[in-house]
N, C-alpha and C positions, 0 to 999 in steps of 0.2 A: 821770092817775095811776091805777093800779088801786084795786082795793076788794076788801074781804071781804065777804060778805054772810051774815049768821047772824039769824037768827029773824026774817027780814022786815025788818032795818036792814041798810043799807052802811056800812062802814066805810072809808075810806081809808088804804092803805097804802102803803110805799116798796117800789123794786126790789129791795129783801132782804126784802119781805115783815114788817115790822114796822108796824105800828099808829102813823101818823103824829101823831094824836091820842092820846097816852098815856093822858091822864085817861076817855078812852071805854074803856078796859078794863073786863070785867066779866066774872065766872064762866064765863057762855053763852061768851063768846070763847075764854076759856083749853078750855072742853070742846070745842069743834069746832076747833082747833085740835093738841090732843091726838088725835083722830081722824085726823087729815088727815097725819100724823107718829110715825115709830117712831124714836125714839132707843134707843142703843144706848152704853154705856161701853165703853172696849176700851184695850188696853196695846199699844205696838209698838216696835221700834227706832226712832228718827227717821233718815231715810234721806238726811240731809242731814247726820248725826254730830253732833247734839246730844243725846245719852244714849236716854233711856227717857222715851216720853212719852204723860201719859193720853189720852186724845184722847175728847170725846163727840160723836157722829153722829148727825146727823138725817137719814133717810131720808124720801122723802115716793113714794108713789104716783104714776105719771102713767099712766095706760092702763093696761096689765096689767102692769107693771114698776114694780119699786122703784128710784129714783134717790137718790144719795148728793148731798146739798141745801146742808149744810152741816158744817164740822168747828170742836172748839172745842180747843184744844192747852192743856196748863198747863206750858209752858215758861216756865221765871220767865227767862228770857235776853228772850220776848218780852213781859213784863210791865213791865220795867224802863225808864227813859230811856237805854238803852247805846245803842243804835242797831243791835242786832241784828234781822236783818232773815231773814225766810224765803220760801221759795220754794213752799212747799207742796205740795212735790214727795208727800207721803205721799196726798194726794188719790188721785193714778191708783193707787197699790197699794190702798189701801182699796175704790175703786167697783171694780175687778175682782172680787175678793174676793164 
């Protein structure tokens, strides 16, 4: 598995990059991890016709380019037990952008 390494400890983390160990969270983490990450709030049509939706992005550095990392949607269609399901089609218009 991968690892973080902040102040001389490693930490293990998953393929989404979260802290496998949760109770090892601590300050020094959340700040080198704010460093390593620009998020961004932003409003857009959903391109899949489910209204207006807030969307928060996390951009992360890789070489001399900013990549689009990850998107968090507040579609309460996808918060619910309905079984609405998305495509995430708004990804490729975002990372163009």
């Amino acid at each position: 598995m991968p690892h973080l390494e902040v102040g001389g400890e490693q930490f293990e983390i998953d393929e989404d990059g979260f802290l496998v160990d949760w109770q090892a969270w601590k300050k020094e983490i959340a700040d080198f991890m704010a460093k390593e990450s620009r998020w961004v709030k932003c409003q857009m049509t959903c391109p899949e016709e489910k209204g207006e939706a807030d969307l928060l992005l996390e951009w992360v550095t890789e070489g001399d380019k900013e990549v689009l990392n990850s998107i968090s949607c507040n579609n309460p269609k996808l918060k619910d037990l309905s079984g609405e399901d998305c495509e995430w089609s708004c990804w490729g218009k975002v990372a163009e952008s």
